[in-house]
N, C-alpha and C positions, 0 to 999 in steps of 0.2 A: 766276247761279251764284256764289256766295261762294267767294273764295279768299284770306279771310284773317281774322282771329278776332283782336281783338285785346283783350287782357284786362292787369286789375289788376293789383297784387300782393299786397299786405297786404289781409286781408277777403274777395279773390277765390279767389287760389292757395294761400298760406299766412297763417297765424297766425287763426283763425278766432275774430272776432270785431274784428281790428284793433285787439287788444290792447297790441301794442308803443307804436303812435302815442301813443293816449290814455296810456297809463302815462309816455311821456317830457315828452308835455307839461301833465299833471300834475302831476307830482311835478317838474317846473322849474320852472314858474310858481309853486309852494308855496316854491321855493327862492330866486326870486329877486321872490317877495312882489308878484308880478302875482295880484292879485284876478280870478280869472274860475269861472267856475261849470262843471262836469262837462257838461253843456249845451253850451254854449257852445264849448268843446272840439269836441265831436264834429260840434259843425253846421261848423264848416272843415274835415273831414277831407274828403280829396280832392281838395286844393291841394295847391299843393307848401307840402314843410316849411317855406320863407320863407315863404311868402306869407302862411299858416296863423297861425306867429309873429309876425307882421307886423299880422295882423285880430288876435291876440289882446294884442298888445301897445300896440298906436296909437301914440302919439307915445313910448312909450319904444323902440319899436324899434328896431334899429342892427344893421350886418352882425356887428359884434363880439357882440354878443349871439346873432345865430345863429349864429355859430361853437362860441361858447359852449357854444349847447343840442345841435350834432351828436354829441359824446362821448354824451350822454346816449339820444338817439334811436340810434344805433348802439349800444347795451347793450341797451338794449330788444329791439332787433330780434332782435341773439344770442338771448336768449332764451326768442322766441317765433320759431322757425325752421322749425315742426314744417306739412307741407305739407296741404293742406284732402282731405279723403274724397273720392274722386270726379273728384278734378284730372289723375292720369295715365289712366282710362278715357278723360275728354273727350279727353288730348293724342292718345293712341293713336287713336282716331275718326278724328279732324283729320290725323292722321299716313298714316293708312291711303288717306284720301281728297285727299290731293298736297293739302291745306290747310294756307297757313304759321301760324304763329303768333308774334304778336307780341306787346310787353311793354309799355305806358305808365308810370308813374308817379310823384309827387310826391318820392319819394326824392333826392336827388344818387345821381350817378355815383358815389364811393365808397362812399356803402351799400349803392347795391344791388347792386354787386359782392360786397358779403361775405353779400347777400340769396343771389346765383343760385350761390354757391360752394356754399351747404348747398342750394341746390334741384335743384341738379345731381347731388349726392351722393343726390337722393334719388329721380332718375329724370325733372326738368322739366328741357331746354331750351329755351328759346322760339328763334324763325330770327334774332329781331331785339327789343331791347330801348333805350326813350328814356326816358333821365330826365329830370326838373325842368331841369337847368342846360344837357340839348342844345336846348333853346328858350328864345325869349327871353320868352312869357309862359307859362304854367302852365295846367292845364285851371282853368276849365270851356272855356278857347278851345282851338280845336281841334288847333293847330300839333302836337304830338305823336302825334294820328292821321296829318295828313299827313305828316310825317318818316317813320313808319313805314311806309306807302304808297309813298314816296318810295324809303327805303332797300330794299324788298322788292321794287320795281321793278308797285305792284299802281296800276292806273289810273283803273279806276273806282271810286267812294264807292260805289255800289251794289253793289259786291262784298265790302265791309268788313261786320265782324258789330261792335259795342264790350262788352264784357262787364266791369260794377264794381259796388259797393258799396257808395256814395256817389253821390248828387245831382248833384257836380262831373263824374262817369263819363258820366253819361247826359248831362247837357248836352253836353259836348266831342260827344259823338256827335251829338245833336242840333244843334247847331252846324257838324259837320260835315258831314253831310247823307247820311250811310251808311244802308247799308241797315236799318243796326236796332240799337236801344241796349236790352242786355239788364241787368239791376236784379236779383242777388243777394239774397235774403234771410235766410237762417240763420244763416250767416255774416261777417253785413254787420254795418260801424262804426254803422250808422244802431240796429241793436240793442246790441251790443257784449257779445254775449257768447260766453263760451269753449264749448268740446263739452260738455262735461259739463253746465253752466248749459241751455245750451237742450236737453238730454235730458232734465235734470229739471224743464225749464219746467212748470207743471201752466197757463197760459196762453198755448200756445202761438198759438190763433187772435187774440190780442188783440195778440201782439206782431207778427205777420203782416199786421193792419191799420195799425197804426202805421208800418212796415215800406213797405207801400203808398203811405202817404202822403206818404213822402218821395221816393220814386220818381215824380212827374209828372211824365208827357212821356215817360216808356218804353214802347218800343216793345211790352216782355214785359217779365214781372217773374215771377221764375222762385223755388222753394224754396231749390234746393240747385244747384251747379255742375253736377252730375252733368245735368243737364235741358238744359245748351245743344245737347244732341244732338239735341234735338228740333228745335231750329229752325236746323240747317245744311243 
């Protein structure tokens, strides 16, 4: 019996397409004349934001640096605040059926506080939410599934559902040994694009196999968020 779902933020819940990330780490990298490619980018998303900075930066990396880059990623995020089609159905499901809901993500504690301020406002709260800096390593290891475990008081891995959008998601689950790492895809950084972009996709099954492929090792690899109702 699952009793506890525990999901993304950016890609998953809101900003579809994991727009904010790539756009801050973008346009800092063009700012502070780190050579990396739009690629590249996206293949760290779903680290935390050091760690991401860190593989993209190599030996220029410094804390001062990502201090640096958080103004930047917290505009971003403002930005893109607007919450995913589908996300308060699944909470409501989960809600109805005494299922908690939890929050993972690569964020720090102060963004994604000014994350769940507008997600609140827009009808999400999760029971329990870990960022980046309440563990001491970042997914793909799993310390932040079990913190939330932890903190929710849930005991078995086999009751845990992991729900993201990024390769880094599914491993931490995989790594953790839960009962199942679910793999977004419309909405996923692994494609990176906004609602509108993949409405007017006219390739929509080619971007679905690509999609696929970055998800190995998931358990289900799902369309849209709306579908994790299927497998609670």
């Amino acid at each position: 019996m699952i009793k506890l779902v525990i999901f993304d933020i950016a890609g998953t819940i809101v900003d579809h397409g994991c727009l904010s990330v790539f756009k801050a780490f973008r346009e800092f990298c063009d700012e502070e004349c780190i050579e990396v490619s739009d690629s590249e980018i996206r293949s760290h998303t779903g680290l935390g934001k050091d760690e991401h900075l860190r593989e993209l930066c190599k030996d220029k990396y410094s804390a001062d640096l990502y201090r640096k880059f958080l103004p930047k990623l917290r505009s971003k995020v403002a930005e893109h605040s607007k919450i995913i089609d589908g996300v308060l159905d699944v909470t409501e499901y989960l809600r109805n059926r005494k299922i908690k809901i939890g929050v993972t993500t690569g964020f720090d504690r102060s963004t994604m506080n000014m994350v769940l301020g507008s997600l609140k406002s827009q009808g999400f709260e999760p029971d329990c939410y870990i960022c980046r800096d309440d563990v001491g390593i970042g997914r793909p290891s799993p310390w932040m599934i079990f913190r939330t475990m932890e903190r929710l008081g849930i005991d078995r891995v086999n009751e845990v559902i992991k729900v993201g959008d990024t390769r880094a998601d599914i491993l931490a689950g995989k790594n953790a040994g839960i009962h199942s790492s679910i793999g977004v895809i419309k909405s996923s950084s692994i494609l990176g694009l906004s609602e509108d972009e993949w409405r007017d996709s006219v390739a929509k099954s080619i971007l679905i196999n690509r999609a696929r492929e970055e998800y190995i090792g998931a358990d289900v690899i799902i369309g849209s968020i709306i579908e994790v109702i299927q497998y609670v």
